[in-house]
N, C-alpha and C positions, 0 to 999 in steps of 0.2 A: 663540321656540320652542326655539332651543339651552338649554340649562345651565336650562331649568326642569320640572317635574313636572307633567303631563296628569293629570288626577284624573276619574273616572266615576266616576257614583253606580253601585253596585252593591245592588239592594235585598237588605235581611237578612245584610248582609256583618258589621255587628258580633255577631250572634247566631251567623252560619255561624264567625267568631273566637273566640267563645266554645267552641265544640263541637270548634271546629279541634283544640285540642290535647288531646282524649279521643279522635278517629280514629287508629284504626289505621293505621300509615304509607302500606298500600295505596290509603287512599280519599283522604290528603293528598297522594297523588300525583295522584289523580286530580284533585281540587281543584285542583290546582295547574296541571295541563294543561288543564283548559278557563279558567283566569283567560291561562296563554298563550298558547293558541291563539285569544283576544280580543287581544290583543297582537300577533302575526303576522298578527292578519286586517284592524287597524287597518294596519299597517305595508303592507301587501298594497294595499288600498283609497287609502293616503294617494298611494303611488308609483302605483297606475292610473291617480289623477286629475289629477298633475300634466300640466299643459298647455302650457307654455312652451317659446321658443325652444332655451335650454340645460338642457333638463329633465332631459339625463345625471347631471349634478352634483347637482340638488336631489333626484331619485327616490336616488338612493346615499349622501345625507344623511340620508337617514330610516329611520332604524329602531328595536329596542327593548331595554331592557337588564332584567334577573333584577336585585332587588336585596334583599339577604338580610339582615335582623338579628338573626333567632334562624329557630330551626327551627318556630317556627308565627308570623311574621312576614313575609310575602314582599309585594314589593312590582313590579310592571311598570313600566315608566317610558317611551313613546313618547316620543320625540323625533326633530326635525329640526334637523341639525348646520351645517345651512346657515348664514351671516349673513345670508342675504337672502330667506329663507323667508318671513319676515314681510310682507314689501314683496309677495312674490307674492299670496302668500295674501289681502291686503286690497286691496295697490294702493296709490298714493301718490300723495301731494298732494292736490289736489282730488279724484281719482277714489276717493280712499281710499275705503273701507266696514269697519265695523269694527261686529259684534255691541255692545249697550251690557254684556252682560255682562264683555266682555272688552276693553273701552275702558280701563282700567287699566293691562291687561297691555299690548297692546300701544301703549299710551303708553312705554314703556320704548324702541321702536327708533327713534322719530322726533321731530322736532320740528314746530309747525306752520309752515306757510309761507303766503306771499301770491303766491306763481308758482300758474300755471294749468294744466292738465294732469295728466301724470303716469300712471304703469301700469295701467291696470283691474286689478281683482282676479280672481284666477283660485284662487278656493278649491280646496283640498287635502287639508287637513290635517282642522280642527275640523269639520267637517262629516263627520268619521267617530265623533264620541264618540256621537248617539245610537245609528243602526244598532247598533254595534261594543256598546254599555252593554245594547242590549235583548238583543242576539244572548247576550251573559253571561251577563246575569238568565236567559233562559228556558234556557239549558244546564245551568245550575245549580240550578234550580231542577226542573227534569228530574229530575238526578240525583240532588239531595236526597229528591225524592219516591221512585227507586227504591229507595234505600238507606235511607230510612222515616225520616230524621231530622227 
């Protein structure tokens, strides 16, 4: 979960990039606050759910960064700065659980073992990309139909 990029489908987001850069700066702003305020609401949601002993640490690991490459490019970035976010989030060892989507990814923090045991998983994080993706879509789409594009 450190040093990598959470991606949500957003539906109509390359057509909404398309038009992005003919909006007047007022509505690219507004654009712009409901793709972050999915972002602080992810960030929100991810620190409710943490459930763990030392859960100080890992809820003040998580948050979201603005990241900017031109002026009709913007990108959110959630993340959790923890090391050991991964291990909560699925568990380890035998008790592991790990989505087959994201059996890749989190192949990156472990290796397999033949010890028995090991942390339940106490999800967090990934279990906010739908909620947090639909809550986008229908905000956006909200305000796309206001503003008639």
């Amino acid at each position: 979960m450190s040093d990598e990029i959470l991606t949500m489908k957003i539906d109509g987001l390359a057509e909404l990039r398309a038009k992005f850069k003919d909006l007047p700066d007022h509505l690219q702003t507004e654009v712009r606050g409901i793709l972050e305020r999915g972002a602080q609401k992810f960030v929100r949601n991810a620190k409710r759910d943490v459930t763990t002993v030392d859960n100080g640490t890992l809820r003040n690991g998580i948050s979201y960064a603005m990241l900017v490459s031109d002026k009709n490019h913007i990108t959110f970035q959630v993340f959790s700065g923890v090391y050991y976010s991964p291990f909560i989030e699925w568990g380890t060892l035998t008790n592991a659980v790990v989505p087959s989507e994201l059996a890749d990814y989190a192949a990156e923090f472990w290796t397999r073992s033949k010890k028995r045991g090991g942390i339940r998983p106490h999800p967090f994080f990934f279990k906010q990309i739908g909620p947090v993706s639909d809550q986008v879509n229908k905000d956006l789409s909200a305000f796309l139909n206001q503003v008639k594009l």
